[in-house]
N, C-alpha and C positions, 0 to 999 in steps of 0.2 A: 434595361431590356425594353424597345419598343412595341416589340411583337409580344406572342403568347410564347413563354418558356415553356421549353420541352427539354425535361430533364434528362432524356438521353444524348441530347446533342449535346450540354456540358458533359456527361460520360464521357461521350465521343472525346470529346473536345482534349478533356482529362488523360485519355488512353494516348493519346497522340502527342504528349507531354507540353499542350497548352497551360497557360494561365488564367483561372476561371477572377472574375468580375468578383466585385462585392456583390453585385446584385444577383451574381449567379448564385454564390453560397452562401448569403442571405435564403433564396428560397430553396436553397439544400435543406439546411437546419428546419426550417419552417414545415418542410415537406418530413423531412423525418419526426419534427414533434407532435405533427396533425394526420401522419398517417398516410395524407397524400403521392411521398416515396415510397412505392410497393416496395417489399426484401428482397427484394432480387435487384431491384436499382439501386438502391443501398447498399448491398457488399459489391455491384459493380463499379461502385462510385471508392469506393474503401479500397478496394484491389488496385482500381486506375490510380489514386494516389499512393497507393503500398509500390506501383513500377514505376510510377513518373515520378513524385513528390510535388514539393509546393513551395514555390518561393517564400522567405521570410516573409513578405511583407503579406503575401497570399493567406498563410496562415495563421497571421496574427490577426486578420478580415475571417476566418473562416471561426477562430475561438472565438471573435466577439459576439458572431453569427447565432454560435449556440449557446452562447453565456446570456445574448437576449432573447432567446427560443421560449423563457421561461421567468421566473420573480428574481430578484438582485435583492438581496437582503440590507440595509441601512439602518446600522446599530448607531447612527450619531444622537437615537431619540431612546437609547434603551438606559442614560445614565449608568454605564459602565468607567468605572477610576485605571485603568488600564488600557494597552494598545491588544486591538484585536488578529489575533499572532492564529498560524500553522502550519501543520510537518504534511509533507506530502512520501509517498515511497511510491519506485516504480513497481514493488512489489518481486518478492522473492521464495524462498523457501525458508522457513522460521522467523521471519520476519514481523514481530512481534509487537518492534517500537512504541508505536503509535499507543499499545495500551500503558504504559508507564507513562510516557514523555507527555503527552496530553493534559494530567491531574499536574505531573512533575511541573510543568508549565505555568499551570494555572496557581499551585502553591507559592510560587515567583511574582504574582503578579499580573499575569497575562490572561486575557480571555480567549479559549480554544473551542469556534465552532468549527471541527473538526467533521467535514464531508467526508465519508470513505465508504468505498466500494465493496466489491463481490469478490470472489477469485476469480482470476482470466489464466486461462489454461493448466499452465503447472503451477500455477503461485498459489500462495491461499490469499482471502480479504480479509478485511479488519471487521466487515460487516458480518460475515461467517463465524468470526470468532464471538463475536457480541452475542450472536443471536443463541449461541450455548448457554446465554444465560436465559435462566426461565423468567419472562413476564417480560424482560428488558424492550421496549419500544424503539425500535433502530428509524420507524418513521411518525415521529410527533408530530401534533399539529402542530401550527408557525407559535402558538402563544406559548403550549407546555415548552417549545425549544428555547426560547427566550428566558420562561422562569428559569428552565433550571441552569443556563446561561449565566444567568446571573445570580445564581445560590450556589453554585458548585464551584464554576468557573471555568468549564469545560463540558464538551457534550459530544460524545462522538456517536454519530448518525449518517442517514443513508441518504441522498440527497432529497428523493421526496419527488413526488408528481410535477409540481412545478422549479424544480431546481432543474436547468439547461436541459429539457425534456428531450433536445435532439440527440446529445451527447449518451444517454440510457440507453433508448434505441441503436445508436452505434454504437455504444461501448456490447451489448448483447450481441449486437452480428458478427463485430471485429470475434470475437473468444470463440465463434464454430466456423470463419472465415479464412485463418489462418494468416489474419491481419492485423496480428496482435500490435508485431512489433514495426510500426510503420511510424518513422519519428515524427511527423504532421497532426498524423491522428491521435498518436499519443498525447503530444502538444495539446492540442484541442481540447484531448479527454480532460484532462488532467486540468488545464487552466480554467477552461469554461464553468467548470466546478467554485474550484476556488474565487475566482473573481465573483461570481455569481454570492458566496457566500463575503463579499462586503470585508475580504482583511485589508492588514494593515502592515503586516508584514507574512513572506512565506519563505522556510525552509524546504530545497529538494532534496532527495534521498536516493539517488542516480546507480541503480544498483547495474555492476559489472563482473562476468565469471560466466561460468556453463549454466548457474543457477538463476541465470540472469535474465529478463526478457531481449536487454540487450547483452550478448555474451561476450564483445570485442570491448576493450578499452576505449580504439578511438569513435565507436559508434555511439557508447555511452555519451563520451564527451560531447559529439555531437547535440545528443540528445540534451544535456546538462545545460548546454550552448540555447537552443531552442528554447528550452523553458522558461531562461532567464531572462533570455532576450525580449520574448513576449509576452511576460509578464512586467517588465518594468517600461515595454511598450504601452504596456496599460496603464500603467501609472503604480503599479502595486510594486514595491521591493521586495528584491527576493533572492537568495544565493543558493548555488547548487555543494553539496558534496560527489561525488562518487565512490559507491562503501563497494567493499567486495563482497560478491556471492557465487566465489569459485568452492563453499559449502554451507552449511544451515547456517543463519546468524544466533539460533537459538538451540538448547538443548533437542526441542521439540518442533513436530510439523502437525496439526491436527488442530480442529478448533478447540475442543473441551480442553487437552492437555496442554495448547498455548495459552490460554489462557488461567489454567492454573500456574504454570509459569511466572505470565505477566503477574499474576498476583503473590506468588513469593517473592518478588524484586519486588514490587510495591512494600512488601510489609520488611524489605532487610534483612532479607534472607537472600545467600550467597547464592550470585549469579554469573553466569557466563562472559566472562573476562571480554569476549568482543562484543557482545551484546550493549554490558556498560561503555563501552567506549564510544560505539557508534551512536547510544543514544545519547551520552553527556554531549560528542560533538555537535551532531542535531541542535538540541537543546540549547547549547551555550551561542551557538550563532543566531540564532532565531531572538535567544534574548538578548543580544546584540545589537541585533536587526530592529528591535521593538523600542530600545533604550531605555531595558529593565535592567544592565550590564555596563559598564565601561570597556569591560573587556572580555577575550574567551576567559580566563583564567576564572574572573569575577562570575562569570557565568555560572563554569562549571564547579564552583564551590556553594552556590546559592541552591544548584539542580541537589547538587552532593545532599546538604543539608534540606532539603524537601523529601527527601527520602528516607534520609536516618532522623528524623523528627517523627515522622511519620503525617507528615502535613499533606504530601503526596499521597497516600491511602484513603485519610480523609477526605480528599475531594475526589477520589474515585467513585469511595464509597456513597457520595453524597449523589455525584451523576447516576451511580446505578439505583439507588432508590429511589431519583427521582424521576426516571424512566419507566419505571415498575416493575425493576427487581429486588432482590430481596434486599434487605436494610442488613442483612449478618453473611454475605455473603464472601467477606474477607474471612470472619471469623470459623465459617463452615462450608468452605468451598465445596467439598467430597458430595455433603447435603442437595449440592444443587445439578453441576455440572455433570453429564451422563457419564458412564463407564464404561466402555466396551465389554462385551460377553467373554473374547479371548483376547488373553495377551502372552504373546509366548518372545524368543529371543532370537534377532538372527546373529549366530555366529559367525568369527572368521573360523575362513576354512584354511590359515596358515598362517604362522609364527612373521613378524614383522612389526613395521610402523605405519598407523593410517598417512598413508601419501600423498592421495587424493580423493575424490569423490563425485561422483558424474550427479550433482545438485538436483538435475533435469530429474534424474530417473527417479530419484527418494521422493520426487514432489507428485510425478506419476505415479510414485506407489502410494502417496495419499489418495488423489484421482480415484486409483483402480478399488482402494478400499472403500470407497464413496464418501469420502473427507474431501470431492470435492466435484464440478460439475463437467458429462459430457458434452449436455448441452445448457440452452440459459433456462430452462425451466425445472431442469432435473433439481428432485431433491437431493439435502446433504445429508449426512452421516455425523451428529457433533462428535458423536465423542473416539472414533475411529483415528488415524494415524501414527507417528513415531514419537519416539520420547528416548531418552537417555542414547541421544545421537553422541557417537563420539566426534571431536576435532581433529580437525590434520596434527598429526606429531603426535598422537598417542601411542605406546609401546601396545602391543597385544600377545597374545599368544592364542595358537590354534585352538578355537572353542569359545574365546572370549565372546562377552556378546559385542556389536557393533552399534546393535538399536535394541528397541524392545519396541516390538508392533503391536498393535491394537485392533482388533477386529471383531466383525458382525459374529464369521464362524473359522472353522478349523480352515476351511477350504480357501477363504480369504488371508486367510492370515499365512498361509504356505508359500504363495502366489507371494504378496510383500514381503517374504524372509527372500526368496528369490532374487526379487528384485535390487532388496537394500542390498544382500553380499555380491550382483551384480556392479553397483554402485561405487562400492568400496576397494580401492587400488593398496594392498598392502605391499608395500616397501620393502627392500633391504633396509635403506636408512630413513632416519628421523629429515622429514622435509624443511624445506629453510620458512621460515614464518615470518610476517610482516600482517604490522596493521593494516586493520578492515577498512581506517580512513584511507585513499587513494589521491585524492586531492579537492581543492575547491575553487569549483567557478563563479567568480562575481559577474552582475553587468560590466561589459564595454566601457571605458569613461570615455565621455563625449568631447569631444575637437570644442576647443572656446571661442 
């Protein structure tokens, strides 16, 4: 740019389904991490590429943009005996993973500084769920994340003031913008992060279904396509899944209660049959990916045995103490995490098989219980949402409950019994069922 850049004429530019310069989204990012893009040119800039999009090559210029907006982390001086590996999700409803698979990882082998987010609209975040723990530090400074990096072997946290400072600001406008699901910006979000945090290998988690951010299969794929693509454009390895989220992947939707979840899987105590699958597959490709594994198989028997050892507990237990939560807090969860005032049942109102389930709406009725946020400053609710979700193909009868809801008061909790047996499609027959894996996208191999 020879002249003085004016950020509305790349708008402009954008809305008209041009292709913006490096140097244009160069001083995009710069503008959104110094301020200098007021919020109004910033969800105009989000909107213009949510109707035009952005060429590959645009995009993969516009993640570097915001991935150097802020610090780039280089663990080659932190003396770590392992490759430094992560699981990304595009985030869903019960989407829990991240807190098992992380330790589960790290008990393999792997070093997991693990960057994760907030909830964006209906989803929840990993970060939301963390923060039900009392004392737990989601934002360290750069030394304690390194200690306990390397004491633990996993650290999952928030990206921090100077981690791709552009990408915070946009990821907060995208979530009251309605520009959630924009596969460029996604891209963006989601990479700038991780490259910024210095891996060495990265598994995606490409969630597809009504519960989805992206709910069509071939959009997902798209999406899958994108990540991978601009990620091993950067040099970083990385393979995509696409899990289903046409319902919860977990029992539960709410911080406090996904999280005591995540911690009866940690400790081997019986968990949700697709739950385990999607997270062993995660898992085993990423150790794959890292060359902790020879194979998935090898993978997923090393993940298997990280868990019924309880080596995986351990190194949770040792990240959350050493964040500044409680050192017994596998031992007395009940002790720490909040409890909602009411918890009553939403029943079915009629004899059948759960068939289906509108994902969208159970994650709004977290939302609406305040388990999650309307805007980016509102406060949450830990210990509010659903628990004892049932699965598609469950037999019922009229009365049964469907969920058990969690709430502030009587009046909230009326409202989510509502909305969950709105949710719930009860069948004549039992539905056909297929695993949560969908398929998996590697990079392109390249012309020799």
């Amino acid at each position: 740019m020879k002249h003085r850049w004016l950020p509305q004429e790349s708008i402009r530019r954008k809305r008209h389904g041009g292709r913006l310069s490096r140097e244009e989204l160069t001083a995009i990012a710069r503008g959104l991490a110094d301020g200098s893009l007021s919020d109004a040119q910033a969800a105009a800039f989000a909107m213009a590429v949510s109707f035009r999009g952005m060429q590959p090559d645009e995009c993969a210029e516009f993640t570097w943009a915001m991935r150097d907006s802020g610090d780039v982390f280089d663990w080659r001086d932190a003396d770590l005996d392992g490759p430094v590996l992560d699981k990304h999700s595009t985030g869903g409803v019960g989407d829990l993973v991240s807190l098992p698979l992380g330790p589960m990882l790290a008990a393999c082998g792997a070093y997991v500084p693990m960057i994760s987010g907030r909830g964006l609209g209906h989803t929840g975040g990993t970060l939301d769920k963390l923060e039900s723990i009392p004392g737990y530090d989601v934002q360290p400074a750069r030394q304690r994340l390194r200690s306990v990096l390397a004491e633990a072997g996993v650290v999952i946290v928030g990206a921090g003031e100077r981690l791709a400072p552009a990408d915070q600001r946009l990821y907060a406008i995208r979530d009251v913008t309605a520009t959630v699901d924009c596969i460029p910006l996604i891209t963006a979000s989601i990479l700038s992060k991780k490259l910024a945090a210095g891996l060495q290998g990265l598994v995606l988690d490409v969630k597809t279904g009504n519960g989805a951010v992206m709910t069509e299969l071939a959009d997902s794929r798209a999406l899958a396509e994108s990540l991978v693509h601009v990620a091993v454009e950067a040099g970083l390895p990385a393979v995509a899944l696409i899990t289903d989220m046409s319902q919860p992947l977990a029992r539960s939707a709410g911080n406090a209660l996904e999280m005591h979840e995540s911690l009866r899987m940690l400790k081997g105590e019986a968990a949700d049959a697709r739950l385990v699958e999607v997270t062993l597959a995660l898992g085993a490709a990423l150790l794959v990916l890292g060359g902790l594994a020879a194979d998935e198989a090898s993978g997923r028997a090393q993940l298997q045995a990280a868990l019924a050892s309880g080596a995986a507990a351990e190194r949770f237990a040792r990240m959350v103490a050493g964040l500044g939560g409680p050192v017994d807090l596998l031992e007395r969860p009940s002790a720490y995490l909040q409890a909602a005032p009411v918890v009553t049942e939403a029943t079915a109102q009629r004899g059948g098989w759960v068939g289906a389930v509108d994902t969208r709406i159970l994650g709004l009725a977290v939302v609406a219980l305040g388990g999650g946020r309307s805007h980016p400053d509102a406060a949450v609710d830990a210990s509010v949402g659903l628990d004892q979700i049932l699965p598609l193909g469950v037999e019922v009868g009229a009365g049964d409950p469907l969920a058990r809801v969690h709430a502030a008061d009587a009046t909230a909790a009326a409202h989510a019994v509502e909305l969950v047996q709105a949710a719930f499609v009860i069948a004549g027959h039992a539905p056909a069922l297929h695993s949560p894996v969908i398929e998996r996208v590697d990079a392109p191999s390249r012309a020799v």
